[in-house]
MARLOTOR-39148 format. One record per residue (C-alpha): x, y, z; residue number from 1; residue in three letters. Coordinates in pm, 1 decimal, always signed. Layout:
! residues N
ATOM       c1       c2       c3 pos code
ATOM        X        Y        Z NUM  Ala
...
//
This chain:
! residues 245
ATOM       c1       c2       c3 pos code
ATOM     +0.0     +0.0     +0.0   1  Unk
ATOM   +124.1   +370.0   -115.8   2  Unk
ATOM   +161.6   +641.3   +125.7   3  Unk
ATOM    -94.7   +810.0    -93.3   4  Unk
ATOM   -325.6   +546.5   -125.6   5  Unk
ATOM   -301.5   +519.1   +301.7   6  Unk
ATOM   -312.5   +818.6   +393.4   7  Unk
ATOM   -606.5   +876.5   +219.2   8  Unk
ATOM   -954.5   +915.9   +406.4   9  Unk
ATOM  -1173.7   +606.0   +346.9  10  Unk
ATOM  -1540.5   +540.7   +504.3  11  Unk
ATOM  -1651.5   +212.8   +527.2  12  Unk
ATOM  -2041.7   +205.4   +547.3  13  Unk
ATOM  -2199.2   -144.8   +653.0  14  Unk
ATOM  -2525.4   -196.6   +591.6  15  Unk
ATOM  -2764.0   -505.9   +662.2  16  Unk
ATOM  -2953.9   -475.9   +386.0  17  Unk
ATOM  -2877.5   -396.9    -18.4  18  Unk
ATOM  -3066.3     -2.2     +6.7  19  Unk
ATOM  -3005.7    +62.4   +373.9  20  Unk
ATOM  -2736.1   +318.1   +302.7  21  Unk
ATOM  -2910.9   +501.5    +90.5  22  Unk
ATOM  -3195.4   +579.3   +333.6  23  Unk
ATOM  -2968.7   +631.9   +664.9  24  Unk
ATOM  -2642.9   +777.8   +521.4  25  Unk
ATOM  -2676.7   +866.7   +176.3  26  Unk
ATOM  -2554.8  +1226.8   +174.2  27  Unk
ATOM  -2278.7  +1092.1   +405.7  28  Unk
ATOM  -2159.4   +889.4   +163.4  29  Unk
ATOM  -2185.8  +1164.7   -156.6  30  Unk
ATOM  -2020.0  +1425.1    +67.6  31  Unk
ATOM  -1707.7  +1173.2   +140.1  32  Unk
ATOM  -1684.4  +1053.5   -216.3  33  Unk
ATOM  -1760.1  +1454.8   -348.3  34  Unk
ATOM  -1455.6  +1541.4   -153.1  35  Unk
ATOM  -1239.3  +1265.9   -315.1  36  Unk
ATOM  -1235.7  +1004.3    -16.7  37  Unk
ATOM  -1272.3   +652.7    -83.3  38  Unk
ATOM  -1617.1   +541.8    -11.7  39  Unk
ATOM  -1685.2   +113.4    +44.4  40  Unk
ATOM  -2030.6     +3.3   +136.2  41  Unk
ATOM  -2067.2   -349.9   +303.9  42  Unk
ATOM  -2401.2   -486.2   +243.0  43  Unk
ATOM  -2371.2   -802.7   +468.4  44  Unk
ATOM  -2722.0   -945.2   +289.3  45  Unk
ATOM  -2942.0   -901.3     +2.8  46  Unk
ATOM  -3256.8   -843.1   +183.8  47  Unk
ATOM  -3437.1  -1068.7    -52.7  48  Unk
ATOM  -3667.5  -1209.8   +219.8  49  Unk
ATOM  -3779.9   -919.9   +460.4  50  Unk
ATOM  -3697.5   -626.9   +233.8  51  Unk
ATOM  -3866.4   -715.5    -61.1  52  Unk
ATOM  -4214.3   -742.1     +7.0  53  Unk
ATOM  -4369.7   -592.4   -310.3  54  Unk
ATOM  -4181.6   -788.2   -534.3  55  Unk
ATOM  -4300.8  -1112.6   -329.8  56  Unk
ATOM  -4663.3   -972.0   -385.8  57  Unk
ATOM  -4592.3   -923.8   -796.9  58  Unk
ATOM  -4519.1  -1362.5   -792.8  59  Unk
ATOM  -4137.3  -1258.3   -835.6  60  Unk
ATOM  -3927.1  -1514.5   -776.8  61  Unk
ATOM  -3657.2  -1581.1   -556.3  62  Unk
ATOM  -3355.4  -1538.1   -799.2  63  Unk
ATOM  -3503.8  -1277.0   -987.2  64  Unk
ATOM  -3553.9  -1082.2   -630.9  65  Unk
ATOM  -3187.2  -1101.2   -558.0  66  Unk
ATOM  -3094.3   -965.5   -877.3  67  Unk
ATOM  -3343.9   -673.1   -875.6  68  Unk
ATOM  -3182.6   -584.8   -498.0  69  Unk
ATOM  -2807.9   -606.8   -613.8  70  Unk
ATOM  -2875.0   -404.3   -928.7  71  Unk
ATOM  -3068.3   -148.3   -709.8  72  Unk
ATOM  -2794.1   -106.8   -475.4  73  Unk
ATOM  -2541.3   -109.0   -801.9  74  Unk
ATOM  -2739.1   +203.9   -915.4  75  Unk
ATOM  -2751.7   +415.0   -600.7  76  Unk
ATOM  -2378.9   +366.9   -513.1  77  Unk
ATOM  -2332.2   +434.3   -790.3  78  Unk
ATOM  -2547.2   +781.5   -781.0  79  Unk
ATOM  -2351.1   +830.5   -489.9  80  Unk
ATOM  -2021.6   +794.9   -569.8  81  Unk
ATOM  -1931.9   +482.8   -343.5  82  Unk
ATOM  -1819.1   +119.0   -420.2  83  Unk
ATOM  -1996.2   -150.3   -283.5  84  Unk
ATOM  -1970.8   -523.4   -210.7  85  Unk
ATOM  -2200.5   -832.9   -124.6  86  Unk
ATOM  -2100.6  -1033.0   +137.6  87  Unk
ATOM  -2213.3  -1360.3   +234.6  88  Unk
ATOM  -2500.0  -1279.4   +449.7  89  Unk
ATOM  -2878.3  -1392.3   +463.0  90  Unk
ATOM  -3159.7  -1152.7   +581.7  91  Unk
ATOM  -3427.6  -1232.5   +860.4  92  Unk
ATOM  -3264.9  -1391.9  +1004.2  93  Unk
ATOM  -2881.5  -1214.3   +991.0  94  Unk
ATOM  -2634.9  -1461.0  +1143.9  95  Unk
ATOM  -2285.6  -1342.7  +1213.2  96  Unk
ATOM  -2147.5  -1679.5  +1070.1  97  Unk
ATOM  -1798.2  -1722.9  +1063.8  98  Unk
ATOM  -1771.0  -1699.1   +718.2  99  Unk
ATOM  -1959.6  -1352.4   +722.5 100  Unk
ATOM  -1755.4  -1208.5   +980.1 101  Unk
ATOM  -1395.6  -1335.2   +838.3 102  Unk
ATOM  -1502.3  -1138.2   +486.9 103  Unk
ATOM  -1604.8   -834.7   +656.2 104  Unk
ATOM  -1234.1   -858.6   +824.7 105  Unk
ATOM  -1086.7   -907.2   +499.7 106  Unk
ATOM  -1263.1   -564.3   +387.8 107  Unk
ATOM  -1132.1   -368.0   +706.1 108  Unk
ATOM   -784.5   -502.7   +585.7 109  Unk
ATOM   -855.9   -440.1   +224.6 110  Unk
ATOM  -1038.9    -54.6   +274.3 111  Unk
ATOM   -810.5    +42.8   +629.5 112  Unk
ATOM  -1161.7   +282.8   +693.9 113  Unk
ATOM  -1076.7   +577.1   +932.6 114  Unk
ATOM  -1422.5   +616.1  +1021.5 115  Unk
ATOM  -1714.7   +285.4   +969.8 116  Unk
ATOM  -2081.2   +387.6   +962.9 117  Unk
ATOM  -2376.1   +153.2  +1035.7 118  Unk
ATOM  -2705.5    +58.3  +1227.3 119  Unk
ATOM  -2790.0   +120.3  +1585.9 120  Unk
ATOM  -2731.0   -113.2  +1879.7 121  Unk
ATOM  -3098.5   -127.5  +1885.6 122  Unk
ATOM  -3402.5   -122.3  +1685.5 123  Unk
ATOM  -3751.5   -281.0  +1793.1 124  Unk
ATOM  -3841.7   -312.3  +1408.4 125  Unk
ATOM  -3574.2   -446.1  +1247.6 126  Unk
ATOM  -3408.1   -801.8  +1410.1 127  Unk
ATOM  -3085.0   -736.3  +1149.0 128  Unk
ATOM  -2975.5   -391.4  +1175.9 129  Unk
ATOM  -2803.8   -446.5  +1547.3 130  Unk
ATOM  -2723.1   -826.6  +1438.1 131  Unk
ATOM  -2492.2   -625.1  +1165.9 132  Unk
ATOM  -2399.2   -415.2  +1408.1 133  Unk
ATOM  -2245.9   -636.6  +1620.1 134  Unk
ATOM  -2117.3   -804.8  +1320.4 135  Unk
ATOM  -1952.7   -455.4  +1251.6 136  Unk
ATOM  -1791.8   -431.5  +1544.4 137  Unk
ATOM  -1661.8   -768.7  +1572.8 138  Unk
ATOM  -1518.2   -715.7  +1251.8 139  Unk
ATOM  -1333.2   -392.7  +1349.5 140  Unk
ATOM  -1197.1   -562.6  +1672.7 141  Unk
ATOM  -1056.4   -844.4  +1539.0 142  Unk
ATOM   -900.1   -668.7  +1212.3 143  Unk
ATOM   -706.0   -459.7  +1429.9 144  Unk
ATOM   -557.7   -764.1  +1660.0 145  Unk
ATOM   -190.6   -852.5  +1595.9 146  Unk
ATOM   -153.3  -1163.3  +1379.4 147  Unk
ATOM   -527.5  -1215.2  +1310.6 148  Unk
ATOM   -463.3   -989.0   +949.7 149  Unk
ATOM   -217.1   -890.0   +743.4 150  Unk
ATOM   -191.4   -549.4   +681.4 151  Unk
ATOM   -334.4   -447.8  +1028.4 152  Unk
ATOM   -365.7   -118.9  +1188.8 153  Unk
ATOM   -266.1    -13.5  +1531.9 154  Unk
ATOM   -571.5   +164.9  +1639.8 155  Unk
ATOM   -960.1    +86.1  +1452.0 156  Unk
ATOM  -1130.7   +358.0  +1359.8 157  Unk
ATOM  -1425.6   +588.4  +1509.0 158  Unk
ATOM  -1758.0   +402.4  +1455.6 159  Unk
ATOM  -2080.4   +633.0  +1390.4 160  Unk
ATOM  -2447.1   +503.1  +1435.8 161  Unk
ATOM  -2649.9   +632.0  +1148.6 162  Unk
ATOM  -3005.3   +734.5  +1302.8 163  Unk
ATOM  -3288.2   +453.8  +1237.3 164  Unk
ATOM  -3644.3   +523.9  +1099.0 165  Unk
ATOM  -3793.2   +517.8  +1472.9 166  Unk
ATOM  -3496.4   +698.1  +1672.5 167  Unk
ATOM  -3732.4   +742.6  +1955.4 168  Unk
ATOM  -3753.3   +360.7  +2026.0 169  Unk
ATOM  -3375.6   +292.0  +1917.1 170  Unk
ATOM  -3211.3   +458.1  +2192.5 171  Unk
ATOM  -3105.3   +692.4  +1933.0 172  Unk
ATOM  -2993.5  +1085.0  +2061.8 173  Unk
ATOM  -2789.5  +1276.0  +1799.5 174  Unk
ATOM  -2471.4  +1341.3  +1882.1 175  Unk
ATOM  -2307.4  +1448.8  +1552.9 176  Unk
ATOM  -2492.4  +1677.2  +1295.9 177  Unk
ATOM  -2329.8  +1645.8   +955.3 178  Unk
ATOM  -2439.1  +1931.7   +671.2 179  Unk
ATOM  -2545.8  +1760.9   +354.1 180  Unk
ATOM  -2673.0  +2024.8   +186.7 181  Unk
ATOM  -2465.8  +2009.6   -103.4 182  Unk
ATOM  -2524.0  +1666.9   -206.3 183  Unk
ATOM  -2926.4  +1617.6    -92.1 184  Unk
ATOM  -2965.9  +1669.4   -443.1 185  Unk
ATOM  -2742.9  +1369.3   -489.0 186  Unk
ATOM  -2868.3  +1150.8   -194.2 187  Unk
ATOM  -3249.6  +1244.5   -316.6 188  Unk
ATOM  -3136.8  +1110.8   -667.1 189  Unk
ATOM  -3016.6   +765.9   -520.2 190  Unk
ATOM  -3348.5   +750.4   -325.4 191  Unk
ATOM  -3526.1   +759.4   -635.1 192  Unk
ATOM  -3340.7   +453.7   -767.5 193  Unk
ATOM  -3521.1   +202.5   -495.2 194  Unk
ATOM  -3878.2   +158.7   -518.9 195  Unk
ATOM  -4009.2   +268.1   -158.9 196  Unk
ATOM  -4149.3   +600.6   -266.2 197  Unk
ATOM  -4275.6   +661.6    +90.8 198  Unk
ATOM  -3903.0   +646.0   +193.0 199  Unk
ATOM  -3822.7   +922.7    -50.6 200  Unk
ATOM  -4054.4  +1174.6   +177.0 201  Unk
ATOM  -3962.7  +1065.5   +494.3 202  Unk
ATOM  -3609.7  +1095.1   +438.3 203  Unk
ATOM  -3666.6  +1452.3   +320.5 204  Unk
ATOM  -3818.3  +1575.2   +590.0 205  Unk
ATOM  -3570.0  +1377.3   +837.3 206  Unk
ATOM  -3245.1  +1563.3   +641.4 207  Unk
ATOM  -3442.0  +1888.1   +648.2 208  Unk
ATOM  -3601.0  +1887.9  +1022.4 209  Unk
ATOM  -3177.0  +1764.7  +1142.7 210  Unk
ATOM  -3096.2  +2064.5   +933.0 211  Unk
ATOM  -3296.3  +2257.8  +1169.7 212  Unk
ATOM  -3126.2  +2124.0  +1441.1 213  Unk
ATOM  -2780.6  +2142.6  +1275.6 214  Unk
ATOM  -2861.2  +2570.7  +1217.6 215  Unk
ATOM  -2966.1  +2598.0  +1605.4 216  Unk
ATOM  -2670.4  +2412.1  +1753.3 217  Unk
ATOM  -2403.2  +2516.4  +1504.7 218  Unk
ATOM  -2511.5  +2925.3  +1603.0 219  Unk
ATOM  -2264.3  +3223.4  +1493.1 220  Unk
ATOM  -2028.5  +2971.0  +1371.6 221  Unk
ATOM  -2208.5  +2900.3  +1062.6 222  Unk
ATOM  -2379.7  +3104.1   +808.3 223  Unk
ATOM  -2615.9  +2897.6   +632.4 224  Unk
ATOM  -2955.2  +2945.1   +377.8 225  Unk
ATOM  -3280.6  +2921.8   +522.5 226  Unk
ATOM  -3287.4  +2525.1   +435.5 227  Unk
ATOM  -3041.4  +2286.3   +549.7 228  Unk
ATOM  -3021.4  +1907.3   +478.3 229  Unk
ATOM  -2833.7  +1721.9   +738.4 230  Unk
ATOM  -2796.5  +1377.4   +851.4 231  Unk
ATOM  -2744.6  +1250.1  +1250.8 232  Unk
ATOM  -2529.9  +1051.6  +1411.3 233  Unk
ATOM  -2417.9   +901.1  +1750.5 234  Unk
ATOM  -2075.7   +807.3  +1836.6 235  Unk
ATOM  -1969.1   +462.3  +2020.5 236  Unk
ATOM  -1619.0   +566.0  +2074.4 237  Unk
ATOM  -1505.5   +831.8  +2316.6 238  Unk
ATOM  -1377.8  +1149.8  +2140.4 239  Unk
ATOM  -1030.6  +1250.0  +2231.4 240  Unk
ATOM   -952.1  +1586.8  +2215.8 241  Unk
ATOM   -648.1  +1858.8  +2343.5 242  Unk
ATOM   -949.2  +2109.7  +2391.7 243  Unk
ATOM  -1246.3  +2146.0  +2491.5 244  Unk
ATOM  -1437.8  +2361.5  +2219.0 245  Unk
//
C-alpha cells in the first residue's frame, strides 16, 4: 500500500440490507466521495426475504428478487459515488457466521476505513440492523488484533451510528450533525433509484427537520440558507480531544 493510497480518508459504510445506506447515510456517503475520499459500502445481505415485500406480492421469484436488490444497490452507489460489495450474508434472520464475519475482516484489511458507519445497537423493528452491528464491530476488533490480518492497523477507527427510521424507540440521541446540503440533491437522486417512494418523503423531511437542528446548535459559527439538509449521528467511541471547544 502507497503512502498516498493510506493516507487517504476512506469510510466504510456497513449496511444489513442492499438499500439501507441510501436511506440512513446517503448524503454521508456523496459528501465523502464529493470530496475525493474513498467510499466502500458493506451490504452483509441481500434483503431478498424481509426487504422485498412488493416484489413477493408481484409472484417474483426468488432469484429474480436477488438480482433486482443487487442491481438497485449497483445504481444508487453508484449515484452516490461509493463502491460496494455483497457479502455472504442472509436476511431475517442475519447470522454473524464465521464466514460472514472473516469477509467483513478481509474488507477492514482491504479498505483500512478511518471512520465505519452503520445501524444502531438497537431497533424494535428491524431483528438485522443491530445483528450487523455487532457483526460490525466484531469485525473492526478483530481486524485490528496482531496476527489475526495482514496489513493491520494499530488503532480501529471511530464508529458512527447512522439514526434509524424510529430513533425514539432505538435509543437513538444525535450526537453528531453532519451538513449535507450540497449533495441532498445527490442523496435524493439515489433515493429515487429504490422503489419505496414513501421512503423518498420521509427521508426529506428527516435531512431537512436535522438541518434545523444542525442551524440551532451550530449558532454564529455558521452562516447557512434558510434550508439545510443534514444527517445525525451518535458516536460509540469516546472522542479525544487537546481542547475542549
Amino acid at each position: 500500500m502507497t503512502d498516498a493510497v493510506s493516507n487517504r480518508r476512506s469510510t466504510l459504510v456497513i449496511s444489513a440490507h442492499a438499500g439501507d445506506f441510501v436511506w440512513y447515510s446517503g448524503g454521508a456517503i456523496a459528501l465523502a466521495a464529493s470530496r475525493g475520499e474513498q467510499v466502500t459500502i458493506a451490504c452483509l445481505a441481500i434483503g431478498e426475504h424481509g426487504e422485498a415485500g412488493r416484489a413477493w406480492r408481484e409472484g417474483k421469484s426468488l432469484e429474480t428478487i436477488r438480482e433486482i436488490r443487487r442491481d438497485e444497490a449497483l445504481r444508487a452507489a453508484g449515484v452516490l459515488g461509493a463502491d460496494v460489495r455483497f457479502l455472504p450474508g442472509e436476511d431475517y434472520p442475519l447470522v454473524a457466521t464465521r464466514e460472514l464475519v472473516h469477509s467483513l475482516v478481509e474488507l477492514f484489511a482491504e479498505v483500512r476505513p478511518t471512520s465505519v458507519l452503520t445501524h444502531t445497537l438497537e431497533d424494535p423493528y428491524n431483528v438485522d440492523h443491530p445483528v450487523a452491528t455487532r457483526i460490525a464491530l466484531e469485525a473492526r476488533e478483530l481486524a485490528v488484533r496482531a496476527g489475526h490480518q495482514e496489513g493491520r492497523w494499530d488503532m480501529g477507527p471511530q464508529v458512527f451510528f447512522f439514526e434509524p427510521n424510529h430513533a425514539e424507540m432505538s435509543g437513538f440521541l444525535p450526537q453528531v450533525y453532519l451538513d449535507i446540503s450540497e449533495v441532498f440533491d445527490v442523496k435524493r437522486k439515489a433515493m429515487e433509484t429504490l422503489p419505496a417512494k414513501y421512503q423518498w418523503e420521509y427521508h426529506t423531511e428527516l435531512a431537512r427537520l436535522r438541518g434545523a437542528q444542525l442551524r440551532r446548535n451550530a449558532g454564529a459559527n455558521l452562516t447557512e440558507p434558510a434550508t439545510v439538509y443534514a444527517e445525525a449521528f451518535m458516536r460509540y467511541f469516546p472522542q479525544v480531544v487537546t481542547t475542549l471547544e
